[in-house]
LOGUBA-602796 format. One record per residue (C-alpha): residue number from 1; x, y, z. Coordinates in pm, whole numbers, plus 50000, padded with zeros to 5 digits. Layout:
REM LOGUBA-602796
num NUM	px X	py Y	pz Z
...
REM end
This chain:
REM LOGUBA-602796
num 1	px 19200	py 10964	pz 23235
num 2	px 18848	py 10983	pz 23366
num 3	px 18643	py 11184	pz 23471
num 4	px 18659	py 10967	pz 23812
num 5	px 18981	py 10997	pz 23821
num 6	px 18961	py 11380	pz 23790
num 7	px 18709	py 11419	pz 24065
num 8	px 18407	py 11425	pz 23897
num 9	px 18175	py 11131	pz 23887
num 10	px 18220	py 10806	pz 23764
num 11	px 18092	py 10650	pz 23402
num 12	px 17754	py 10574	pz 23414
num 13	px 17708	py 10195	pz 23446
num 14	px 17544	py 10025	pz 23101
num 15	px 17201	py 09818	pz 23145
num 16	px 17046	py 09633	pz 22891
num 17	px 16763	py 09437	pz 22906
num 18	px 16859	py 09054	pz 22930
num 19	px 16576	py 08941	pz 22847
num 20	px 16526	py 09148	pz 22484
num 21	px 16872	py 09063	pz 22429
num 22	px 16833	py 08684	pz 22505
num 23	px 16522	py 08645	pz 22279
num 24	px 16671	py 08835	pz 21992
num 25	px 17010	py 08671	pz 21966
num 26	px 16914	py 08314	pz 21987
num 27	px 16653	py 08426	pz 21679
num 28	px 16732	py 08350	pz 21339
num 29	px 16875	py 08636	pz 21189
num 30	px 16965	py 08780	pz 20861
num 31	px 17357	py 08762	pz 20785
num 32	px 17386	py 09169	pz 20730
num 33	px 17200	py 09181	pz 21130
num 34	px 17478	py 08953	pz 21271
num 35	px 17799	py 09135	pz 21104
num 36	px 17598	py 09469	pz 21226
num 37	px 17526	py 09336	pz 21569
num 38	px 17900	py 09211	pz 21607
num 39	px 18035	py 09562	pz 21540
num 40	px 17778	py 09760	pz 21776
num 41	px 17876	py 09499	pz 22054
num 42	px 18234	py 09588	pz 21959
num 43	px 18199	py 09961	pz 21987
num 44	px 18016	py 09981	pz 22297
num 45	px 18288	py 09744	pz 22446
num 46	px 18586	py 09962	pz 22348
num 47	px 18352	py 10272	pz 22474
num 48	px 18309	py 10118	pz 22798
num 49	px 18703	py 10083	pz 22805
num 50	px 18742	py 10410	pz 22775
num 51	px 18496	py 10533	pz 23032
num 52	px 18183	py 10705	pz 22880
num 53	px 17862	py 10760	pz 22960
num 54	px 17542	py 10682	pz 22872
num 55	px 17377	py 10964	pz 22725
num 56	px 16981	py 10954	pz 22607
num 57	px 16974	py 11185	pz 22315
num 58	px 16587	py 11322	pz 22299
num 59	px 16346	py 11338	pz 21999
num 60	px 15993	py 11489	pz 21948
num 61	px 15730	py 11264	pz 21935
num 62	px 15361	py 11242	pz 21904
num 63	px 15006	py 11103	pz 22028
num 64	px 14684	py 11116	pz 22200
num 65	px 14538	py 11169	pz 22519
num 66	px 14526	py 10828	pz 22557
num 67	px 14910	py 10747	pz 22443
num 68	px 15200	py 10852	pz 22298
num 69	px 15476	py 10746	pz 22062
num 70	px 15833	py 10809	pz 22219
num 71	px 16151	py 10904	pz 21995
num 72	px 16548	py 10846	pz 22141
num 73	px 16871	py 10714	pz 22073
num 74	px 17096	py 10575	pz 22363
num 75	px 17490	py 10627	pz 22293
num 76	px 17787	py 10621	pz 22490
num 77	px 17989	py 10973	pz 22465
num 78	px 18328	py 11039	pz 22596
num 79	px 18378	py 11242	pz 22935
num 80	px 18475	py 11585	pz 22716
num 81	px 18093	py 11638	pz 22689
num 82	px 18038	py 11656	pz 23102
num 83	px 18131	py 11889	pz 23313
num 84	px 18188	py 11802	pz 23655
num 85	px 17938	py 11422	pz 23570
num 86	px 17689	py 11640	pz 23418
num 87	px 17611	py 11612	pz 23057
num 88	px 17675	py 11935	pz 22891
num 89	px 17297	py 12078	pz 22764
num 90	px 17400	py 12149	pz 22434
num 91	px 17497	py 11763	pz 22342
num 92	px 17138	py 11643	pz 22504
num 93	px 16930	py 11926	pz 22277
num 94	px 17115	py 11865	pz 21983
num 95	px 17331	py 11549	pz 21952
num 96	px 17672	py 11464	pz 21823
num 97	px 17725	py 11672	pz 21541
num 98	px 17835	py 11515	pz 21185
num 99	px 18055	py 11238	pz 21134
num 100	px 18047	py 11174	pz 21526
num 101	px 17708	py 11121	pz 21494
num 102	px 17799	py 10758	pz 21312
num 103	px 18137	py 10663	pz 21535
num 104	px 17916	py 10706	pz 21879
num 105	px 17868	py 10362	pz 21966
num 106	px 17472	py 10276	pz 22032
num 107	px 17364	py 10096	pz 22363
num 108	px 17167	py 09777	pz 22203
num 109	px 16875	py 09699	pz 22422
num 110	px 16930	py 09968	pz 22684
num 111	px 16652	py 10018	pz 22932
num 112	px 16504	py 10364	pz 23031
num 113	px 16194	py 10503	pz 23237
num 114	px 15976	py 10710	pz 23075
num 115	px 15757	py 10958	pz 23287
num 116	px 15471	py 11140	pz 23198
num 117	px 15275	py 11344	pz 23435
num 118	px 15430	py 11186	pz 23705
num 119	px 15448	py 10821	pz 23625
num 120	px 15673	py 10622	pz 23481
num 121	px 15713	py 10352	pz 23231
num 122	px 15972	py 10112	pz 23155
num 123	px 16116	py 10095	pz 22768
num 124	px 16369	py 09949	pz 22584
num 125	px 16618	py 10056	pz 22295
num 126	px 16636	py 09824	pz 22002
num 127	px 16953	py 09650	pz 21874
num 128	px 17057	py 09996	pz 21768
num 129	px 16978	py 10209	pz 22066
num 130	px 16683	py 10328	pz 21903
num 131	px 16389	py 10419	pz 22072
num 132	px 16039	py 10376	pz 21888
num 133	px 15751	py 10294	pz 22131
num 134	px 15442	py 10295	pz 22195
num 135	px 15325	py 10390	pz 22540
num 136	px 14953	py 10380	pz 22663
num 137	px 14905	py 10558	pz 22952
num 138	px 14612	py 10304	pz 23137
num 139	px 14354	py 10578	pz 23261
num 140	px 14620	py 10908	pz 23220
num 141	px 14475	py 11175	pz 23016
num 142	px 14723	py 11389	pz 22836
num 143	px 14632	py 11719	pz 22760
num 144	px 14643	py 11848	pz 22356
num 145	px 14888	py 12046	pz 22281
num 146	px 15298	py 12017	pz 22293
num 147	px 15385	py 11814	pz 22682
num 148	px 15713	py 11760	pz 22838
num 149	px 15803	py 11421	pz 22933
num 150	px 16106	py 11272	pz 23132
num 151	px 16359	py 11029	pz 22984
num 152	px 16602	py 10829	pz 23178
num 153	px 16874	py 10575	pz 23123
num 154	px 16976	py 10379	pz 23457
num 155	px 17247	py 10573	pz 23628
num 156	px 17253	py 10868	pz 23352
num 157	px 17113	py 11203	pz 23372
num 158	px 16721	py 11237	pz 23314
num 159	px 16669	py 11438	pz 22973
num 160	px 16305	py 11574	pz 22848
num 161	px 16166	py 11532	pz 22498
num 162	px 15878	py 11749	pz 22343
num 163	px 15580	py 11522	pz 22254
num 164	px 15299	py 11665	pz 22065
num 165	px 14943	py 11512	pz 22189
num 166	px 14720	py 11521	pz 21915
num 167	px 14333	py 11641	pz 22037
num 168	px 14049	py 11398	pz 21929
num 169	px 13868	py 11779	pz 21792
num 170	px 14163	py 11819	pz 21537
num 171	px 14054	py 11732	pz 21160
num 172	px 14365	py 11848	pz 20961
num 173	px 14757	py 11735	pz 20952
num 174	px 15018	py 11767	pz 20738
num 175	px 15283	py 11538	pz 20621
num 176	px 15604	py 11678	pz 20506
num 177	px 15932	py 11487	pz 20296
num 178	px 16249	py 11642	pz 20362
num 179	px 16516	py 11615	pz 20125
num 180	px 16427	py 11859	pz 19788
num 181	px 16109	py 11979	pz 19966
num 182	px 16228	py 12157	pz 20262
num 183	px 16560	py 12187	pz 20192
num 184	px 16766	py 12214	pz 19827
num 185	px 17038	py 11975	pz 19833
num 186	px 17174	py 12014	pz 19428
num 187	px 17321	py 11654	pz 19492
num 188	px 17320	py 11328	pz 19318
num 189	px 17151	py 11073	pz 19514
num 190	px 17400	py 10840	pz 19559
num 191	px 17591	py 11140	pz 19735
num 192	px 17341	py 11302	pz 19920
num 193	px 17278	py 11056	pz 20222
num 194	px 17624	py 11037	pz 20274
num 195	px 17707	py 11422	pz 20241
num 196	px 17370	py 11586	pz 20469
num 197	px 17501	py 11286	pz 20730
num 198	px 17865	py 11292	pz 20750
num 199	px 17984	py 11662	pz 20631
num 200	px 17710	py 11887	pz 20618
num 201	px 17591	py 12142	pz 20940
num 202	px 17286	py 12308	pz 20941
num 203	px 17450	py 12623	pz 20829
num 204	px 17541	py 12457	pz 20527
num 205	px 17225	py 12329	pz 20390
num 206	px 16976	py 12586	pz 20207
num 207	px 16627	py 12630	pz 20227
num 208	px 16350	py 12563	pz 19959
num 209	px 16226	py 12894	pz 19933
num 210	px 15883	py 12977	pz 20061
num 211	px 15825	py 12661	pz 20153
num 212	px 15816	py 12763	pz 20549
num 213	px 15636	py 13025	pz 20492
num 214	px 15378	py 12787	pz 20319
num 215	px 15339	py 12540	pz 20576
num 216	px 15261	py 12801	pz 20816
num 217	px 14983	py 12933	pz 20621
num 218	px 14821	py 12601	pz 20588
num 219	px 14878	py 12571	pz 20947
num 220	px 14642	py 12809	pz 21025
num 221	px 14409	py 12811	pz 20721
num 222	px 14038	py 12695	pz 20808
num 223	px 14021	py 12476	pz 20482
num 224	px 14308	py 12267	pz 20644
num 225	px 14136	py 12139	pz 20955
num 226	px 13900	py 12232	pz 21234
num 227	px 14005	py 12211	pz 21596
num 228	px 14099	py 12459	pz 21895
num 229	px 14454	py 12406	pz 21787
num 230	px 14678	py 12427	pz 21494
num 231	px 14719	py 12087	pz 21245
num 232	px 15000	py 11868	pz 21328
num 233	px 15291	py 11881	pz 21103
num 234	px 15486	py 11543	pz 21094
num 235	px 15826	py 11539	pz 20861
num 236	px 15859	py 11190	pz 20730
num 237	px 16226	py 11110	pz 20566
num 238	px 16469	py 10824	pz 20438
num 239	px 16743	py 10952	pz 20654
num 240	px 16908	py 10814	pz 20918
num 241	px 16757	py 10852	pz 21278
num 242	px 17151	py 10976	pz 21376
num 243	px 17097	py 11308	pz 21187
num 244	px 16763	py 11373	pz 21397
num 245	px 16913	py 11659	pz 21591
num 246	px 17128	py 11794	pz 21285
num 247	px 16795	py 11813	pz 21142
num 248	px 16569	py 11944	pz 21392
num 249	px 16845	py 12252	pz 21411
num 250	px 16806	py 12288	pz 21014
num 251	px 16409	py 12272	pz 21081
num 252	px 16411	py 12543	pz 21366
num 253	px 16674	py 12807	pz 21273
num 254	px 16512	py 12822	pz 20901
num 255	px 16130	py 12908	pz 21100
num 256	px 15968	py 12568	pz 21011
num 257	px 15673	py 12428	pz 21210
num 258	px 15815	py 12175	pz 21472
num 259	px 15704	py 11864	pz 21465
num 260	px 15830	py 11532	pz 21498
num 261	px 16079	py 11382	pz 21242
num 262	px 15975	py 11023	pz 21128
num 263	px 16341	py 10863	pz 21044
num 264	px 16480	py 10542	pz 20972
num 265	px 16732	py 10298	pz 21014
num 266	px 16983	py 10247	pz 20736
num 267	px 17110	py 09907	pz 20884
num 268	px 16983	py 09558	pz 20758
num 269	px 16664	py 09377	pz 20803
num 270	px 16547	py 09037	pz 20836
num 271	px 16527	py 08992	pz 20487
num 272	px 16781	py 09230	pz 20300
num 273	px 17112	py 09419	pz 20352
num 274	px 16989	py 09788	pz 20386
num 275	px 16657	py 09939	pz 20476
num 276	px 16389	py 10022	pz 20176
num 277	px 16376	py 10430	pz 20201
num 278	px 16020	py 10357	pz 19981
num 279	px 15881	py 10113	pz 20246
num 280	px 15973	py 10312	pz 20566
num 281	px 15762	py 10604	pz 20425
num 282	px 15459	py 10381	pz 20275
num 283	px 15490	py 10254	pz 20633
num 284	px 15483	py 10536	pz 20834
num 285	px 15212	py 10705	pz 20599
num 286	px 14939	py 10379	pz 20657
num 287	px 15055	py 10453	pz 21101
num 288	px 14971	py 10773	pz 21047
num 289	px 14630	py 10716	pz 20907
num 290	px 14529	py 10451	pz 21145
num 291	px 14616	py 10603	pz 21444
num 292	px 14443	py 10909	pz 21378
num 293	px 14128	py 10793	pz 21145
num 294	px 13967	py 11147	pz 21216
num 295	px 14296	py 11380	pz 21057
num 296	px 14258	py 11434	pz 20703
num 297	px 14662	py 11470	pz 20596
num 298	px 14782	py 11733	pz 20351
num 299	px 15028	py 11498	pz 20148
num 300	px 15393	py 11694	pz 20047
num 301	px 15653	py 11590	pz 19889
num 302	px 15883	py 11648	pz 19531
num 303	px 15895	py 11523	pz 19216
num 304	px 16261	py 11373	pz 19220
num 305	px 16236	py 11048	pz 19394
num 306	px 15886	py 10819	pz 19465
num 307	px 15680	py 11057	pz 19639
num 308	px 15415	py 11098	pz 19370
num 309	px 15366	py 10730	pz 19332
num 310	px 15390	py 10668	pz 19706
num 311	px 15104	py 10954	pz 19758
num 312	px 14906	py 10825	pz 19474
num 313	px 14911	py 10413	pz 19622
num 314	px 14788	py 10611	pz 19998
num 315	px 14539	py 10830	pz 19813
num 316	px 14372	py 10495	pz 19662
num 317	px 14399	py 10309	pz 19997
num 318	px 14308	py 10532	pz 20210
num 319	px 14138	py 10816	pz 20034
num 320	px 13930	py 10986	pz 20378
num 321	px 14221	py 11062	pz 20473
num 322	px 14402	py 11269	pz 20260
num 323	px 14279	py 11611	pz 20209
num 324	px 14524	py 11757	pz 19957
num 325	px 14894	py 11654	pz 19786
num 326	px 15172	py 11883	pz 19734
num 327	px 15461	py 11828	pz 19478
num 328	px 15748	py 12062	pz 19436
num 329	px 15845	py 12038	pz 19093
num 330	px 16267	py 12033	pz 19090
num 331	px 16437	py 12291	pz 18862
num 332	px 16598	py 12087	pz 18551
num 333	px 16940	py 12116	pz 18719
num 334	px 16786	py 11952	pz 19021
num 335	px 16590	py 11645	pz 18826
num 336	px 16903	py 11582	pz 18666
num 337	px 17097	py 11544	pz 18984
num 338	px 16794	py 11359	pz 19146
num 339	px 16824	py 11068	pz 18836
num 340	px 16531	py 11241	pz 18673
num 341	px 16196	py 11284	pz 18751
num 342	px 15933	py 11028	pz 18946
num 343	px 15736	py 10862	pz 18757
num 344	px 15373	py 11043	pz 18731
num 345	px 15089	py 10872	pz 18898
num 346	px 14831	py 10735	pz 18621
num 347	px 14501	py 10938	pz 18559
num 348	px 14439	py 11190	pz 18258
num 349	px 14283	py 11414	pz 18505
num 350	px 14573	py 11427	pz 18755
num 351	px 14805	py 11521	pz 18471
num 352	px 14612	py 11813	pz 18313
num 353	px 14782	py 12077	pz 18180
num 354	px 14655	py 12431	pz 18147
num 355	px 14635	py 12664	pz 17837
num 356	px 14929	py 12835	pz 17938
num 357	px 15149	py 12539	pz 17936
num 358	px 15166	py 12569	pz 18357
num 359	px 15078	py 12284	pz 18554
num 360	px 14715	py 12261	pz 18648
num 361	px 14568	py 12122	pz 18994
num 362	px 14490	py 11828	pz 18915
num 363	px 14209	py 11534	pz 19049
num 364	px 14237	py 11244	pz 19190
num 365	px 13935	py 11058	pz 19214
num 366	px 13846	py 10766	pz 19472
num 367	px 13509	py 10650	pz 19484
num 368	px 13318	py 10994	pz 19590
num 369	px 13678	py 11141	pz 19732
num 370	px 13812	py 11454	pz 19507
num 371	px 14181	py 11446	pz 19594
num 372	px 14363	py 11801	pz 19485
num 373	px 14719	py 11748	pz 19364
num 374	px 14873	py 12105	pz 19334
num 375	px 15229	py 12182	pz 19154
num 376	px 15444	py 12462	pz 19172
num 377	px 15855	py 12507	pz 19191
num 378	px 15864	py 12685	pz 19522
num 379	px 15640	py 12775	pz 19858
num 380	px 15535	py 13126	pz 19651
num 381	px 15385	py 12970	pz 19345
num 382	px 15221	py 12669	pz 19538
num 383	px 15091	py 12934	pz 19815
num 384	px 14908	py 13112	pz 19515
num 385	px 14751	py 12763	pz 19344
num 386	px 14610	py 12653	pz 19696
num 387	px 14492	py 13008	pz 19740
num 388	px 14320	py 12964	pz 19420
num 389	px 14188	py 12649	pz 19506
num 390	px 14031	py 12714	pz 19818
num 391	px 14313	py 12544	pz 20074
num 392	px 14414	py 12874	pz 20192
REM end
């Protein structure tokens, strides 16, 4: 039964952009895209059988004055979640929960309006229902600071996502991993995706200690970044874009600095089966630096996967605009779990020790830049070697 058929209103009707979808299906595509298209196309018919809606699950995103980068997912969900047609709050602020998250069937190509400060732009989802775009806003001047804008499906209920506009006065960022920097997950790695995705809650999953606390200092220490407002903190990770809101939960109830999450897409690509978790965050570190040329990033990451090579490759490349790296050393428990530690980035002077055996800060050098890289096992004993060094 519906929820038509009980009195409320009826399912939202599904648009998709004919166009997009014309263009990309008569492309050559890679065999892993087709079988993956076949079964979206499958799901969203059998939810469209059984009457759901179209619900636009909001994201955080990020930008300028001048424009803005917009985060969503479009999904149908069943007619539980309303309450008299109205989507319930609770499933727009923070998604499906868990496994549900990967059974909700995605609305390929779906069209939505985007408004922002009263005027509105037309977007559309990708093959997955995922929404990563680009807006400029011709002549509209955002002001910095966190803004409100408006997003819409045709025929569903308008929902609002946070975007943070980033001033052209602020100097200092910060990029943050995820998995075994904020958060200890004591997991082997071929178990972890699956486990954070499909059976943990953000009850479940434990804090790195200090590390909160941390990132708040360096939000408002001078070395970090000059400005009327606080640095930027942008969380860039390997998971999957449906655990955003599982995430953002984990990120807010445990007092860490919102910000938008930078996800991915674990699906196939035009030339392989499943998504590179290295490339999507050597990607997203190169946007980050050439959209805002004047931010100097504070780098932070672990020691158990490829985050000190990654950092190292961006340092070289792009060395104005890092201003410090961060690696959380794993406990030996950890590392083992993790496959063992990254490989170290090469340099004698980025891998001094001290006297005491303790791991120094050490140097990268670019040219004239002086990159810090500082090491510690938790928020506590990094806060104290940035203090030391100057960054707080």
């Amino acid at each position: 039964m519906t929820t038509s058929q009980r009195g409320g209103a009826p399912p939202t009707p599904v648009h998709q952009d004919l166009d997009a979808m014309r263009n990309y299906y008569t492309s050559a595509r890679h065999r892993g895209m087709r079988l993956e298209d076949r079964w979206h196309q499958l799901r969203l018919n059998m939810a469209k059988r059984r009457g759901q809606y179209v619900t636009v699950l909001s994201m955080a995103g990020y930008g300028s004055s001048r424009w803005i980068r917009v985060f969503s997912r479009v999904v149908m969900a069943p007619d539980s979640d309303f309450e008299n047609g109205r989507r319930a709050t609770s499933v727009i602020a923070d998604g499906v929960r868990g496994w549900r998250n990967f059974i909700s069937a995605p609305v390929p190509f779906a069209q939505l309006r985007v408004t922002v400060a009263g005027r509105s732009f037309e977007v559309v989802a990708d093959r997955g229902g995922i929404v990563d775009t680009v807006i400029e806003l011709d002549g509209l001047e955002l002001d910095p600071g966190w803004q409100k804008v408006d997003l819409q499906a045709f025929g569903a209920q308008a929902t609002k996502a946070w975007i943070r506009v980033v001033g052209d006065d602020v100097t200092g960022g910060i990029i943050c991993d995820i998995d075994d920097t904020v958060v200890v997950t004591k997991l082997p790695r071929p178990l972890l995706a699956a486990w954070n995705s499909f059976v943990l809650d953000e009850h479940a999953r434990t804090p790195t200690p200090g590390i909160a606390v941390m990132l708040e200092r360096l939000r408002v220490s001078p070395a970090t970044g000059e400005g009327n407002q606080k640095p930027p903190v942008v969380y860039v990770s390997t998971g999957a874009w449906n655990v955003a809101q599982t995430l953002t939960r984990f990120l807010t109830r445990n007092l860490y600095p919102h910000g938008p999450l930078l996800l991915t897409d674990w699906g196939p690509t035009d030339d392989r089966w499943f998504r590179s978790g290295q490339r999507h965050k050597v990607e997203q570190l190169q946007r980050l630096a050439e959209e805002f040329p004047h931010i100097k990033w504070v780098l932070i990451g672990d020691d158990g996967q490829h985050d000190p090579v990654i950092y190292a490759d961006f340092v070289r490349k792009y060395p104005q605009s890092v201003k410090a790296v961060i690696i959380r050393e794993l406990t030996y428990p950890e590392a083992v779990l993790a496959g063992g530690r990254a490989e170290q980035p090469e340099g004698e002077e980025l891998l001094m020790a001290a006297e005491d055996g303790k791991r120094a800060p050490g140097m990268q050098t670019v040219g004239e830049h002086r990159i810090p890289w500082i090491y510690g096992p938790d928020g506590k004993d990094i806060s104290e070697v940035l203090k030391a060094s100057g960054l707080l």
